[in-house]
N, C-alpha and C positions, 0 to 999 in steps of 0.2 A: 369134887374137883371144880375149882372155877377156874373159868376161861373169860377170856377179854377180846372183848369183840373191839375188834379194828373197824373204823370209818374210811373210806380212799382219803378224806382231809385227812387221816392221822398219818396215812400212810406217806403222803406225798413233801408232809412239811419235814424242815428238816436234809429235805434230799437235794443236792444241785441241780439247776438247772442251766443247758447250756444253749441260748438261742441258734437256730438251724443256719444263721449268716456268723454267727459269731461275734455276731458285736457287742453280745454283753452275757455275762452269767455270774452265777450266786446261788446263793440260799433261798430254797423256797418257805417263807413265813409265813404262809396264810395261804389258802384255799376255800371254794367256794365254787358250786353246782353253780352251771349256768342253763337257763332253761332260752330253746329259739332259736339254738345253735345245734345243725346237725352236720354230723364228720362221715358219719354210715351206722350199720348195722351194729349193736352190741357194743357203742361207745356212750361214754355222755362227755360234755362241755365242762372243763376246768377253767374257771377267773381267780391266775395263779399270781401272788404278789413276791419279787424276786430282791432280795436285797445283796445290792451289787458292790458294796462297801465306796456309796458313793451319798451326795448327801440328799440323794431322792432315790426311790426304790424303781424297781420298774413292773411292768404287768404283762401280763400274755394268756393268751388263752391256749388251754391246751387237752389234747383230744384223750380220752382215756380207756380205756377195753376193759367191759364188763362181762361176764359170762364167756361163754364157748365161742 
């Protein structure tokens, strides 16, 4: 049996994203670990690129939960 291992980039493109003030959301197109960024305990640092159907994309960084 094979199975397919998921990356959190696989997981997260694809999915909408809606900024926490609301001024803008979309599609997240790309992802990428950020290292130097810490949120807490059993997270790491998302530099998430958001396309907002506008003619520049936008970016955000955002916190992700790993483990228990």
């Amino acid at each position: 049996m094979a199975t397919k291992l998921y990356t959190i980039e696989d997981l997260l493109i694809g999915k909408t994203y809606r900024s926490r003030t609301r001024h803008f959301e979309g599609e997240i197109v790309s992802a990428e670990k950020r290292d130097g960024i810490w949120y807490g305990d059993n997270t790491e640092a998302y530099l998430i690129e958001i396309n907002n159907r506008t003619l520049r994309n936008k970016y955000a960084t955002i916190a992700v939960r790993i483990g228990e």
